[in-house]
Structures are given as C-alpha cells and as structure tokens.
N, C-alpha and C positions, 0 to 999 in steps of 0.2 A: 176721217170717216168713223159711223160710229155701228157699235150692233143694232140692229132694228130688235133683237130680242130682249136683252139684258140694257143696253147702253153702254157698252165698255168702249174706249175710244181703240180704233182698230188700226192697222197699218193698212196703207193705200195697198200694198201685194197680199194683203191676207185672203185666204180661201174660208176660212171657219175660223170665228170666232175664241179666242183663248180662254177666256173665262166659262163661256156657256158651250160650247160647240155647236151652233147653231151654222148653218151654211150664209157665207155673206155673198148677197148678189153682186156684179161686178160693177152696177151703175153707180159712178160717183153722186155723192150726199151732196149737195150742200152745205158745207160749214156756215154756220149761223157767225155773223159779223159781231163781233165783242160790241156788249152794249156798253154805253155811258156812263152805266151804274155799277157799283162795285160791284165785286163775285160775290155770290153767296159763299160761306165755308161749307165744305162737303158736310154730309146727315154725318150725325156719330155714329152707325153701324158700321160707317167704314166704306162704300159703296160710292161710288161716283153718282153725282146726280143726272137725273135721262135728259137726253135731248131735247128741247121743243120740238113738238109735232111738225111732221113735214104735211105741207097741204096736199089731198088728195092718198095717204099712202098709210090702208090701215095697219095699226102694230097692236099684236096681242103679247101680251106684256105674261111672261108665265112666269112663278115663283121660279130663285136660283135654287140649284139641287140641294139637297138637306146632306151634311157630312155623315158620317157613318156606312155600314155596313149596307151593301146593294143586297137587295133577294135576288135570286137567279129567279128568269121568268117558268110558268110551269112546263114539267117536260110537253110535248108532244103527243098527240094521244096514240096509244098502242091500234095497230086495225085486228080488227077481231074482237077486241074487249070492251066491254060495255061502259062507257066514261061514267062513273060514281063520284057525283058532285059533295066534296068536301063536307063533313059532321062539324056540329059545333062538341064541344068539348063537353061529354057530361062526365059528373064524378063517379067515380065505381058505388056500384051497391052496398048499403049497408053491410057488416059483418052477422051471417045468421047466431052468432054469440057476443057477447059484449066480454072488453076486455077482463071484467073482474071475473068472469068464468074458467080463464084458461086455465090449466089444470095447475094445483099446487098454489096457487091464489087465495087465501082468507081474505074476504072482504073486513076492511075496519067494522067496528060498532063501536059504539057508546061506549066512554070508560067510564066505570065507577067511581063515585066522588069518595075519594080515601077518607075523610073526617066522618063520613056513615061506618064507613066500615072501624073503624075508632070506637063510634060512639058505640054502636054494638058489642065490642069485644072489652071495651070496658064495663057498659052496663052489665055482662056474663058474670065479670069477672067480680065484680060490686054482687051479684049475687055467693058466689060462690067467697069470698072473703069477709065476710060481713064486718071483722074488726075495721075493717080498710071501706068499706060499701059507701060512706058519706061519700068519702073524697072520691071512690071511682066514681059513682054515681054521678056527683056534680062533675067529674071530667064529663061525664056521655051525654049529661044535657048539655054544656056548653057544646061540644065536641056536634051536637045534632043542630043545632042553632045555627051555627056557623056554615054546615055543611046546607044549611036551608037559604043561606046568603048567596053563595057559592050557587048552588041550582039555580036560585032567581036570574043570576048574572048569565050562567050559558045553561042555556036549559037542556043540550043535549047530554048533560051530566045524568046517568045511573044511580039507583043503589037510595034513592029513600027511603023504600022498604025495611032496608038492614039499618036506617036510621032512625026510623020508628020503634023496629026494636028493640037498639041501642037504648032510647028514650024511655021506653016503659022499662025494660032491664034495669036502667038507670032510677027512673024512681023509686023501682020497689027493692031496689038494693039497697039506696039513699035511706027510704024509708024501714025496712026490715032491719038495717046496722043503727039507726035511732034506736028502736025499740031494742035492740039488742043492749049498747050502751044505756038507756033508761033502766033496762031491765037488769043489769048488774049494777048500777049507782042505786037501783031501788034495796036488791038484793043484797047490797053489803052494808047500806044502811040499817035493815033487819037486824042484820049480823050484829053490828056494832051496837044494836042498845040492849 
C-alpha cells in the first residue's frame, strides 16, 4: 500500500502515514503488477518514486514539509481588544543631529600640504639671511613646485596660499642675496684697485 499524499510505501496496519502524517484510508490499493521493464533507479533527492495514478481516485500531491524551525500559529484573539493587523517593519527616524555633532567631536578638515609651509618658512628665512638667501630661496621655489604636484594629485590638500608666499619670499630673497653678493664682489673690487 502506498500514501495517496507523499507516495511512501505504507504498511497494510498503518493508520497515518510515517513520512508525511497524512491519515491513510483503510481501502486496499492496488499493487501495480511489476512490469516487464527494468526499475527505473530512484530520483537523486533520495525520495521513492509516486505510484501510477489509480483510475478514478484524485490525489493532490503537496510539497514534503521543509526541515527547520516550525512558527507557532498566531495566538488567539483577546475579546475585548481590537485585533491590529501586523505593520511592516519601518526604520526608526533620522537622528535630529548627525553623528559628527555630538558633543567633544572635531569634524576632519583638510590638512595642509607640509612643502607650502616649507616653502614659506624658507623664502622668510632667505629674506632675513641674505648671505644664505640664494640657497633658501631656491629651497622655497623648488619646495612650492613640488608642493603644486602634490595638490594636482589630491586636491583636498590646503595651504597654497602660504605657498605662494613661500614663492615670492623665495624670489626676492634669492634675488636681494644676489645683489647682496654683487654688491660686495663689486665693492671689494673698488677696494682692491
């Protein structure tokens, strides 16, 4: 005998099915006479193959139960309380402040590109040294140059400004310690004749 739900092969005394629990009626089936033809080998899910249809006797065929965790069905409704038919899940409201606000939070900014601030404190310094001013000088343009490569690449880099000033500091240090040196090689030449 077989289940009319699932197809498991059943015992002649069975009440409900072992596989499916389905109730088995007590009228003997039919066993289908072995054909001629070899067995087919069972499907690879593992599952015995269904019966051929019996004539006259319909069968609604329902998926076997899926493993895992059963839901319990919903409770019962309370009397007296108004049954409120389940929400779908929305996400809580924005926060009326955004995280970088909370208190003791510095938001990032922009860091300064260190070779500006270079180049400025050398072009100063080329002013204020004039013996030395060539060589700081030409440090602060190179020093501004670089730092102008450097911005191209992330431009959220700072501090041009103090690159620019580095850069004119740097020339007219560069150029005030020329004249300086011209002007003592002119001056001790005087001297000398």
């Amino acid at each position: 005998m077989f289940c009319l739900n699932c197809g498991a092969k059943l015992d002649d005394s069975a009440a409900y099915c072992p596989t499916c629990g389905q109730a088995v009626s007590q009228e003997p089936t039919p066993v289908p006479a072995p054909a001629s033809t070899p067995q087919e080998p069972p499907p690879a899910h593992g599952r015995p193959p269904m019966p051929p249809p019996v004539p006259g006797v319909q069968v609604q065929v329902q998926p076997p139960p899926v493993p895992g965790p059963q839901l319990a069905p919903p409770p019962p409704p309370v009397p007296g309380r108004p049954q409120v038919p389940p929400q779908p899940y929305l996400p809580p409201p924005p926060l009326p402040y955004s995280p970088q606000q909370i208190a003791g939070y510095m938001p990032m900014t922009a860091r300064n590109e260190g070779l500006f601030i270079a180049s400025m404190i050398l072009g100063i310094c080329s002013l204020l040294f004039y013996p030395l001013g060539v060589i700081l000088g030409a440090l602060a343009i190179v020093f501004y140059a670089i730092g102008l490569k450097h911005l191209a690449l992330q431009p959220g880099l700072r501090g041009k400004g103090m690159g620019i000033a580095g850069l004119v500091t740097g020339i007219i240090g560069a150029l005030g310690s020329i004249l300086f040196w011209v002007a003592i090689a002119f001056d001790s030449s005087l001297l000398n004749v």
